[in-house]
Structure formats: structure tokens, C-alpha cells
C-alpha positions as CSV (number, residue, x, y, z in Angstrom):
1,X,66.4,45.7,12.4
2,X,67.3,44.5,15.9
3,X,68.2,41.1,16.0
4,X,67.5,39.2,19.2
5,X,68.9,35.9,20.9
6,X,66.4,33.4,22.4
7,X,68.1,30.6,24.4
8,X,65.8,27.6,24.1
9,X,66.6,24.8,27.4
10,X,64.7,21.5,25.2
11,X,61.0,21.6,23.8
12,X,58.1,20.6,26.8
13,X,57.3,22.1,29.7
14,X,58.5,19.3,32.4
15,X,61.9,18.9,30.8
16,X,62.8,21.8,28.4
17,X,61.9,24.7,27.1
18,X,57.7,25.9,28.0
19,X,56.7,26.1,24.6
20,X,54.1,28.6,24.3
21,X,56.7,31.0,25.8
22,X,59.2,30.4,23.9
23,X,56.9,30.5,20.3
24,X,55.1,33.3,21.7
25,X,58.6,35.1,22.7
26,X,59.8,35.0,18.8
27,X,56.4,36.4,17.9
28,X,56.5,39.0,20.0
29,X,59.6,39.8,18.6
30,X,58.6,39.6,15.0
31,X,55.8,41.5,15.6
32,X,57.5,44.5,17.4
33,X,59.7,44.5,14.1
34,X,63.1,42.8,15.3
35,X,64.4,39.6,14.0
36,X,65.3,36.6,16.5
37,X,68.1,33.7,16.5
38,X,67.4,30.3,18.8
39,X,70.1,28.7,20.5
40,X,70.1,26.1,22.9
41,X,73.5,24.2,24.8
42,X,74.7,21.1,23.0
43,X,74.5,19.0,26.2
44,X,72.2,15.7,27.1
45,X,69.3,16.7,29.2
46,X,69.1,16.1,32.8
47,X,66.1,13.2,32.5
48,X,63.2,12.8,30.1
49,X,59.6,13.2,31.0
50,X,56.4,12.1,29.5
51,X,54.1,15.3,29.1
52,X,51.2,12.9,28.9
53,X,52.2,11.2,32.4
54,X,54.5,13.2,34.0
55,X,56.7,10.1,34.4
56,X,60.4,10.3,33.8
57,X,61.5,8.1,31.0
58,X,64.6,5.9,30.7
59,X,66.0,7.4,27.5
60,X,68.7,10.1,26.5
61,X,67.5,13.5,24.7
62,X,69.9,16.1,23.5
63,X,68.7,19.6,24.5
64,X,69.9,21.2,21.1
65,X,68.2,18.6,18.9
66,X,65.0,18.8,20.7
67,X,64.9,22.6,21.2
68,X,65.5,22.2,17.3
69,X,61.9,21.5,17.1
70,X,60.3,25.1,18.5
71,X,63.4,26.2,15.6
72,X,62.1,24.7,13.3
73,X,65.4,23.3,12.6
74,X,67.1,27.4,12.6
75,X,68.9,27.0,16.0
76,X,72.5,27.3,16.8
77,X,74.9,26.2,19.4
78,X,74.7,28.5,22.7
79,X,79.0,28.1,22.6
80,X,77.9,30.1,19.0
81,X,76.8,33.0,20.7
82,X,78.3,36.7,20.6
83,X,76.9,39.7,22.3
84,X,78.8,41.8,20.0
85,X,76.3,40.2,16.8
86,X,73.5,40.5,19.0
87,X,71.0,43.5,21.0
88,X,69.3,42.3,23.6
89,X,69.3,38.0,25.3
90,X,65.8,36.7,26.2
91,X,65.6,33.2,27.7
92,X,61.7,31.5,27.8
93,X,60.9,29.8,31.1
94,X,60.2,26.1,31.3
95,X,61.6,23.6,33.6
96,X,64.8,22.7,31.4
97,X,65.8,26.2,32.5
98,X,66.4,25.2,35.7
99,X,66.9,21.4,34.9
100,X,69.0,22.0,31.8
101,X,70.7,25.4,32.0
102,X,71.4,25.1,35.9
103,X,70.3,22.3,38.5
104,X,68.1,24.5,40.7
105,X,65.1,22.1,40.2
106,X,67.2,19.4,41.6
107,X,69.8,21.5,44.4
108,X,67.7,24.7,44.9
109,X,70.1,27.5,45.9
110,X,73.6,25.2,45.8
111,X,72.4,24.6,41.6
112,X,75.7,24.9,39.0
113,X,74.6,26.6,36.2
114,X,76.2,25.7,33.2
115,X,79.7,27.4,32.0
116,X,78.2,28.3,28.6
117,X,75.2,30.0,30.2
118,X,77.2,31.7,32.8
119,X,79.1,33.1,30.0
120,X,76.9,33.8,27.7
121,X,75.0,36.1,30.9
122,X,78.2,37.9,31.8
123,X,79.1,38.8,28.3
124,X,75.9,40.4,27.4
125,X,76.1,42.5,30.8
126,X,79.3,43.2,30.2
127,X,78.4,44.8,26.9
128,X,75.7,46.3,28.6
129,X,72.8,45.1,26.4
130,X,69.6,44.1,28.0
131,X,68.4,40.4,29.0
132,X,64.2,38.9,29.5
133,X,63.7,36.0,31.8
134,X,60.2,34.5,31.8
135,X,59.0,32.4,34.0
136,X,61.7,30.6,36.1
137,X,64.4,31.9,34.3
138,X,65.1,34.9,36.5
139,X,66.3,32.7,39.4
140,X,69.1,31.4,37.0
141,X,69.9,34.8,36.1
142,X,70.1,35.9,39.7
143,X,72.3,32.8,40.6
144,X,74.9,34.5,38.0
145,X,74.3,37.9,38.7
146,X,73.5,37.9,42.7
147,X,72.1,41.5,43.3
148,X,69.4,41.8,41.0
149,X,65.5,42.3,41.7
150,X,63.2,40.6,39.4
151,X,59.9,38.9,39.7
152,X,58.5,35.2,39.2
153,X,55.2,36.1,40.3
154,X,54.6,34.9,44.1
155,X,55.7,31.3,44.7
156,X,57.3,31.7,47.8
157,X,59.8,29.1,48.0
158,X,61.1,30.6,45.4
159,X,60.9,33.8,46.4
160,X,63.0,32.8,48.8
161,X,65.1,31.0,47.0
162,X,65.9,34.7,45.1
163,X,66.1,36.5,48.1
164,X,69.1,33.6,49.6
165,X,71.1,34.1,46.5
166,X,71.2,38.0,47.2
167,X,68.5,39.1,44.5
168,X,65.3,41.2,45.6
169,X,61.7,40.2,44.5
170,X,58.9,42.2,43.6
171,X,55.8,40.4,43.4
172,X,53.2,40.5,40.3
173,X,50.5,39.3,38.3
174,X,50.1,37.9,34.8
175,X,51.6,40.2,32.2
176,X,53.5,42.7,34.4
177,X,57.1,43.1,34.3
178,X,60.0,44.2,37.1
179,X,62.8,45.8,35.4
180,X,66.4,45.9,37.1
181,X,68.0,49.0,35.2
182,X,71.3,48.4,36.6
183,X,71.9,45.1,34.7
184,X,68.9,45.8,32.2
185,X,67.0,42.7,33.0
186,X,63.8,42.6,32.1
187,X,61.2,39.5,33.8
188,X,57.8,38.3,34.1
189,X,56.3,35.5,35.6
190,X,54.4,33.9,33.0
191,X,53.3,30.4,33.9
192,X,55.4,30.6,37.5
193,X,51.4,31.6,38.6
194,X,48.4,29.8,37.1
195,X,48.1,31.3,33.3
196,X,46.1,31.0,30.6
197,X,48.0,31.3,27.2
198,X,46.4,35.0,26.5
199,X,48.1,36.1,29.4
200,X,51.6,34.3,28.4
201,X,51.3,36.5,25.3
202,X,51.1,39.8,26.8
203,X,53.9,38.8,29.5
204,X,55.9,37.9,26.4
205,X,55.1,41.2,24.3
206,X,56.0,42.9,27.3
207,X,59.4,41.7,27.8
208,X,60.1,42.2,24.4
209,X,59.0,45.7,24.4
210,X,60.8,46.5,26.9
211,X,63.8,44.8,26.3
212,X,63.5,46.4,22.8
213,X,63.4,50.3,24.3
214,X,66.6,49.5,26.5
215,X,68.7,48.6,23.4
């Protein structure tokens, strides 16, 4: 049985992970017959927002603990993570990707992404086994990896944003997927455009089929 990583940033939308990718990601996964293991970094996150508001809270939120809830508790430290023990890397979208994992949502194009997340990207290309970004997670993917051409639908500020840190973009629609065969990167824009959650599902059982044939 395959056995896939899924690298959770937090659990909401505005501050972690995008929940119905993420859930719908392990069921793709489940249902093409592979098994799945959550990890998330051990880190505080960048803020806290109310989903029922949109206003940031004044309190501190570990991403690991909260990204423990979409795990229903069976999550792991990212720093845990081998690409030897694993086939294939798929990280859902959500804005903790790119507030939690990297700073783009704060520095745009000049965003750090975190040294375990670097990492953890490098060493699965370096074994040369296959990574799915949904949603906003291909632009921290190209901020590691520079040359690759993926899609995140047709925002244009951040297709631009790709195209400055040296990636192409392709754009799409809901469901479709661009896939980069030189790094075997596999992405979809998911919720990047204005989606219902049917349409997260297919983008999500397409990654994961296709991530799934590369391995």
C-alpha cells in the first residue's frame, strides 16, 4: 500500500490549514487505496484569527496541536519526516501555508519559508518522489524550488508573484491540474478561485491520482 505524507499548516482557513482540502486530500487518498500520515511544524502560529469575524485574536496557537484536530489526534512532528518511509508529499492549501510554513502572506516574494519545510521539499525531490500543492501551496513550493511551472488558478498578483520567483504558471479552472515532470509536482488551485466544495473534491482526487501514478 502506498503510504503518503500530508503536511497540515493549523486547522481554519484564515490561519491554518483549509480544511475541506486537507480532509478531502486524506480521502482521496484512502479511496484511491493508499494510506496517509499528517504532520504539521511544532512552531507557534503567525497570529490567530476568528473564522466567525475575520478578526485577529490576541492569543498564542501552536500549529501542531491545532492541525492535531483535522488528525484526529494521528499527526507527527514535520522534523519526523523521512522521504525514504514515504511515496509521494502532498501539502493542502489554506492560509497557514503561506502564514505558517513561509511568510509570503505577510512579505510576498522576500517570504522565509521555514528550515523544516525547506527540508522536508528538497529531500523528497532529492529522492525523486512526487509532491501535490493545493491551493496556495504551490507558491511555497516554487520559493524552494525556483524553476517550476504550476498553477493556482488565475489570481494575478500571484501569478506574478510565481513568475518573480522564476516559476512558470499555467492558468486553470476548478479541478484541473498542471504537472511539472521534472520535479514531479503535481497542483491545483482549489479554493485560490471561487469553489464550491464538490469541486475541491475532484481537485483533490486529482492530485492524488496523479501523484499516485508518478510513484
Amino acid at each position: 500500500m502506498k503510504n503518503i505524507a500530508v503536511v497540515l499548516s493549523g486547522s481554519g482557513v484564515y490561519d491554518g490549514a483549509e480544511i475541506h482540502e486537507a480532509t478531502l486530500t486524506m480521502l482521496a487518498i484512502a479511496q484511491q487505496g493508499a494510506k496517509y500520515q499528517c504532520f504539521a511544524p511544532d512552531i507557534n502560529q503567525a497570529h490567530v484569527v476568528n473564522h466567525l469575524t475575520g478578526e485577529e485574536m490576541h492569543e498564542i496557537r501552536n500549529v501542531l496541536v491545532e492541525a492535531a484536530r483535522i488528525a484526529r489526534g494521528n499527526i507527527k512532528p514535520l522534523t519526523e519526516y523521512k522521504a525514504s518511509d514515504f511515496d509521494a508529499i502532498i501539502f493542502p492549501g489554506g492560509f497557514g501555508a503561506a502564514k505558517n510554513l513561509c511568510t509570503f502572506a505577510f512579505d510576498g516574494t522576500d517570504c522565509i519559508v521555514i528550515p523544516e519545510v525547506e527540508e522536508v521539499i528538497r529531500d523528497t525531490v532529492k529522492a525523486k518522489k512526487p509532491i501535490g500543492a493545493l491551493c496556495i501551496s504551490p507558491v511555497l513550493v516554487t520559493k524552494v524550488l525556483g524553476d517550476v511551472e504550476v498553477t493556482i488558478g488565475d489570481d494575478q498578483g500571484t501569478v506574478d508573484a510565481i513568475i518573480e520567483l522564476g516559476g512558470k504558471h499555467k492558468k486553470t479552472t476548478h479541478g484541473e491540474v498542471i504537472i511539472d515532470k521534472k520535479y514531479k509536482l503535481v497542483t491545483t488551485p482549489c479554493y485560490m478561485l471561487d469553489a464550491t466544495i464538490d469541486q475541491i473534491a475532484n481537485g483533490a482526487q486529482n492530485v492524488v491520482k496523479k501523484v499516485l501514478e508518478m510513484t
